[in-house]
C-alpha positions in Angstrom: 100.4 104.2 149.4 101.2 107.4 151.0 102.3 108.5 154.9 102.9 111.7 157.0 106.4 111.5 158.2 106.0 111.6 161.9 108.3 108.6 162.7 111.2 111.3 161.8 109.4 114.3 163.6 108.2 115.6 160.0 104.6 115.5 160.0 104.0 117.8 157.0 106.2 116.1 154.7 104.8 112.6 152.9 106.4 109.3 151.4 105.1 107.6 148.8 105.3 104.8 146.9 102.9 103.0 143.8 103.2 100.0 141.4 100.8 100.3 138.2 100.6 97.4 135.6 98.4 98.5 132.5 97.5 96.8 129.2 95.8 97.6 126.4 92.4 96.1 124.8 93.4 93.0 121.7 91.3 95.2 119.0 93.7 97.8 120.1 96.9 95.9 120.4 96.1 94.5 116.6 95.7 97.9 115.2 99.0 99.7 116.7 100.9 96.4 115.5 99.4 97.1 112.0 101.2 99.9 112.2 98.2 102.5 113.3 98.7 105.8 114.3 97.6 106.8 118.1 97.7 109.8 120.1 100.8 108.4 122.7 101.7 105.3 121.0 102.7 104.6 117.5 105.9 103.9 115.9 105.2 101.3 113.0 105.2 98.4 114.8 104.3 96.8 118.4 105.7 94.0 120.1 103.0 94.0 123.1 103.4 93.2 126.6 101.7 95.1 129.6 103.3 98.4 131.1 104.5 98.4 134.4 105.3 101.3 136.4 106.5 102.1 140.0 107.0 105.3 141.6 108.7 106.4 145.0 108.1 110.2 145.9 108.7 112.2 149.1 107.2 115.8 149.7 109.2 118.2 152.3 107.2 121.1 153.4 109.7 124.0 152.8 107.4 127.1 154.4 103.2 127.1 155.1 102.4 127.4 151.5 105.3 125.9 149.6 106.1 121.9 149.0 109.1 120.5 147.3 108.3 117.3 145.6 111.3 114.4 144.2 110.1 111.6 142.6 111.4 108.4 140.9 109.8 106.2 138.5 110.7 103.3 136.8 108.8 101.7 133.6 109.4 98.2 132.0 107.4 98.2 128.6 106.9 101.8 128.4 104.2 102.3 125.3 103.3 98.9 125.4 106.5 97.5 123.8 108.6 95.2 124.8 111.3 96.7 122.4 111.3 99.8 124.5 113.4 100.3 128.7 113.6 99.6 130.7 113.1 103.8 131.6 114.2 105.9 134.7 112.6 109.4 135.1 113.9 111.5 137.8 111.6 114.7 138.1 111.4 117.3 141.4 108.3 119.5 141.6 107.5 123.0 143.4 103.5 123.1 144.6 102.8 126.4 146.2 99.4 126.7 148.1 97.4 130.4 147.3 
């Protein structure tokens, strides 16, 4: 879910905010527990629960082409495991228009 910011007289800026709760398929789940190798996830052993994510961003128009972006996200199970996080990522992003 996203808005403009017009309620504070910014109307080029925009607020987010997103919740994401992913899983992954049992034939899957069984093979990374055995210890298989994957392209993101894999370190010898999974204890499985479902990955869930939420995000809060805000966009501030700095000139007609350039946007500075801060975001925050925070992940309980991230890979998949319940022995892994709670996480924090902080992360701030320039997006110029050309």
């Amino acid at each position: 879910m996203s808005t403009n910011c017009n309620f504070w007289n910014r109307k080029d800026d925009n607020l987010g905010f997103a919740c994401v709760t992913s899983g992954l398929s049992i034939p899957h789940r069984k093979y990374l527990k055995a210890g298989g190798i994957g392209f993101e996830l894999s370190d010898g052993s999974l204890n499985y629960s479902t990955e869930r994510l939420a995000e809060l961003y805000y966009s501030v128009k700095m000139t007609k082409i350039l946007f500075l972006s801060a975001a925050y996200q925070f992940i309980m199970n991230p890979g998949y495991n319940q022995d892994r996080g709670p996480v924090s990522i902080f992360s701030l992003r320039v997006h110029m228009l050309i």
